[in-house]
C-alpha positions in Angstrom: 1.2 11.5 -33.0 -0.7 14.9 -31.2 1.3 16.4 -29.1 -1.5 17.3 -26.2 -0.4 18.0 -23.1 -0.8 14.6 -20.9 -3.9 16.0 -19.1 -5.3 19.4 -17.7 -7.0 18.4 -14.3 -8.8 22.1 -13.7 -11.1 21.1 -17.1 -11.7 17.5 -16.8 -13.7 16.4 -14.0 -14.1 13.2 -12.4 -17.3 10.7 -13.0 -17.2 10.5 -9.6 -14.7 10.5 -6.3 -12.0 7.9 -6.3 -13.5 5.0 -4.6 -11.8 3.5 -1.0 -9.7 0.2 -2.2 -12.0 -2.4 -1.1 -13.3 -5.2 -3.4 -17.0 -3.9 -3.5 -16.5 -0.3 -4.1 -13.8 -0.9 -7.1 -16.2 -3.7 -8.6 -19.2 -0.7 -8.8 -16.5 1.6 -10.1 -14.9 -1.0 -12.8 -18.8 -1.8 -13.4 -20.0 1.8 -14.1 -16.9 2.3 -16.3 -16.7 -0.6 -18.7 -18.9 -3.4 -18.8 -16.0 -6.4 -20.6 -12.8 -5.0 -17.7 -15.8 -6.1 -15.3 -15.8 -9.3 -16.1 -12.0 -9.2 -15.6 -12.2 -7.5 -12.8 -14.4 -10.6 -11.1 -11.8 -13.6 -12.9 -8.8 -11.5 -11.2 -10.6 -11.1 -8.1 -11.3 -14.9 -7.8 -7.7 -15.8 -8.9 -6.5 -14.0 -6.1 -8.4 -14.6 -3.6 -7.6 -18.2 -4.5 -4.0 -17.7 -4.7 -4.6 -15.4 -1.0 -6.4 -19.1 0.9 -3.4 -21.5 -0.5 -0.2 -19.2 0.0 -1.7 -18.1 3.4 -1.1 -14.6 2.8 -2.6 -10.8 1.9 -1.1 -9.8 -0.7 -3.0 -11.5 -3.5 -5.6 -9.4 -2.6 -3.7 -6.3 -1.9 -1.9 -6.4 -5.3 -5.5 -7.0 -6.6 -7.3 -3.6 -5.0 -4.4 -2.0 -6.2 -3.9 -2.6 -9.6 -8.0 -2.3 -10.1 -7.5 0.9 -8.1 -5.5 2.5 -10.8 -7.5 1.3 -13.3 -10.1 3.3 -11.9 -8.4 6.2 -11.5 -6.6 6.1 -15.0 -10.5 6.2 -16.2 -13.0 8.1 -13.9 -12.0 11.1 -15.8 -13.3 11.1 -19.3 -9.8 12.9 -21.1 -7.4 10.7 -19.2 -9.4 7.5 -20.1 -9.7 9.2 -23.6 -6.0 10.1 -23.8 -4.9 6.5 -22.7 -7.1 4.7 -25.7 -5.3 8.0 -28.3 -1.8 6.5 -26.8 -2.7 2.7 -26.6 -3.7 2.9 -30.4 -0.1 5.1 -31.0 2.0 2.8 -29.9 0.4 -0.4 -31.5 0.4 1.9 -34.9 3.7 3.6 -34.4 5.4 4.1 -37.7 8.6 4.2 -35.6 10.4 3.4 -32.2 11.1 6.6 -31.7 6.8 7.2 -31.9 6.2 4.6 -29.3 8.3 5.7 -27.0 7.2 8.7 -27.1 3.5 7.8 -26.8 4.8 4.8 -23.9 6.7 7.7 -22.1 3.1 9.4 -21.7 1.0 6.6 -21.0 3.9 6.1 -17.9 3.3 10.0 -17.0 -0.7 9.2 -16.9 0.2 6.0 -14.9 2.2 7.7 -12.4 -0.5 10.2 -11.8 -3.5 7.6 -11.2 -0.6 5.5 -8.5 -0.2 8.8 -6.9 -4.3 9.0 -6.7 -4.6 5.9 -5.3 -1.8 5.8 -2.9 -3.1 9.8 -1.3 
């Protein structure tokens, strides 16, 4: 497994600026970013909305805009979104434990810094 560090922010820039959490704005991000999580994106968003209208309650839809959010922000810049898919394939290839928890520990690192861009 490489040992690159997690990710260097000063060389790799954004697609675009973080989109505000709201249902249209993700769905052009998630769009413009992969075509198949799109179609996702649009069965999770009716699922909870659904689940919003019979529980009587927000936060279907506010678990929604946030987990789409950090998918967003795990991928609007190229080497993060790059590194993930390098650490995804790691750990499903890991010759060892030891490897995937290594390359899990880092994929936690990249998703703590796309929670921390969505919740700022």
């Amino acid at each position: 497994m490489s040992t690159q560090p997690i990710e260097d922010s000063h060389h790799d820039e954004p697609l675009f600026p973080m989109p505000p959490l709201t249902e249209q704005a993700l769905r052009v991000a998630v769009r413009s970013l992969d075509l198949s999580a799109a179609v996702r994106f649009e069965e999770e968003f009716h699922r909870a909305w659904q689940e919003a209208v019979q529980t009587d309650s927000t936060v279907p839809m506010h678990t929604f805009l946030h987990r789409w959010g950090v998918f967003v922000a795990l991928r609007r810049y190229p080497e993060r979104a790059r590194r993930l898919h390098e650490l995804e394939a790691a750990v499903a290839e890991a010759p060892s434990i030891e490897d995937a928890r290594r390359a899990s520990a880092e994929i936690g690192k990249l998703l703590d810094a796309a929670r921390r861009e969505v919740a700022a």
